[in-house]
Steps between C-alpha positions, in 0.01 A plus 500: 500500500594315154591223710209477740238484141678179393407333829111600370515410193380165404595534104869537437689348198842698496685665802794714341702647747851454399736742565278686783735484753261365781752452728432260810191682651323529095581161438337404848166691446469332158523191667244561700249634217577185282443261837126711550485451127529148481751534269230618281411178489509340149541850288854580604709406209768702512715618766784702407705633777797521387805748666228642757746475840296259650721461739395234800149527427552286156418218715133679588485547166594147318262341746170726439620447114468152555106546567487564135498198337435661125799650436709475184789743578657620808818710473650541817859580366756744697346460814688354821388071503610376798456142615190577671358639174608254301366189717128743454540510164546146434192410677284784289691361193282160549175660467626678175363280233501731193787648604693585156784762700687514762718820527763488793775677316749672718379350811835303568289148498851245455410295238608190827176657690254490261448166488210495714353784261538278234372228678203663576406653138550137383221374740309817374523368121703830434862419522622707221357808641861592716690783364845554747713732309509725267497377091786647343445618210691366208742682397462600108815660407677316253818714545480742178 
C-alpha cells in the first residue's frame, strides 16, 4: 500500500528506505511506483536505499531512479550490483547533474569495473560523487 502511494504522488523529495528488507518482490513494486511516478519528476532528491535486499529487481529500480533527474544523494550500499545493474546505473548516472553522492558501499563494485561509472559521472559534471568502500576511520590511539 506504502508502495502503491509513491506511484501517485507527484511531490517527493526524500525516499528513505534503507534497511527495509524489500527483498526482490518490494524492490520490484517500488520500481514500478517510481516508473508511474515519473521518478517524481524533478522533486526527488534523495534516494537512500541502502541494505534493502533488492535483490534482482535493483535493476527495476536503478532504471525508474534514473527518471529522476534532481537527485543529490542516492545510497544504494549493501545491496547485490550485478553487471546488469551496474551498466543501468551508469546510464541514470548521466542525467544526474547535481549529483553530490554516490553511496555503493558494500556492493562488491571492483574498483577495474567502475570505470564506466566514473566515466559516466564525469560526463554528468559530478565525478567526485563515487564512494566504493568504506572510510576507515583513523585510528587515534597514540599507544598510552
Amino acid at each position: 500500500a506504502l508502495l502503491a502511494s509513491v506511484g501517485r504522488l507527484r511531490v517527493l523529495e526524500r525516499l528513505d528506505l534503507t534497511e527495509s528488507s524489500l527483498s526482490h518482490r518490494g524492490g520490484a513494486a517500488l520500481a514500478s511506483a517510481l516508473e508511474l511516478a515519473g521518478g517524481c519528476g524533478g522533486s526527488l532528491r534523495v534516494a537512500m536505499l541502502g541494505d534493502t535486499s533488492l535483490e534482482k529487481s535493483l535493476l527495476q529500480v536503478v532504471r525508474a531512479l534514473g527518471k529522476a533527474r534532481a537527485l543529490e544523494v542516492v545510497d544504494l550500499s549493501y545491496n547485490e550490483m550485478d553487471a546488469g545493474a551496474l551498466a543501468a546505473l551508469c546510464e541514470a548516472a548521466r542525467g544526474w547533474k547535481s549529483l553530490r553522492s554516490l553511496n555503493l558501499e558494500g556492493c562488491e563494485v571492483e574498483e577495474d569495473s567502475a570505470g564506466p561509472l566514473r566515466e559516466a559521472l564525469r560526463e554528468a559534471g559530478t565525478e567526485g560523487a563515487l564512494r566504493l568502500e568504506e572510510e576507515e576511520e583513523e585510528d587515534n590511539d597514540d599507544g598510552a
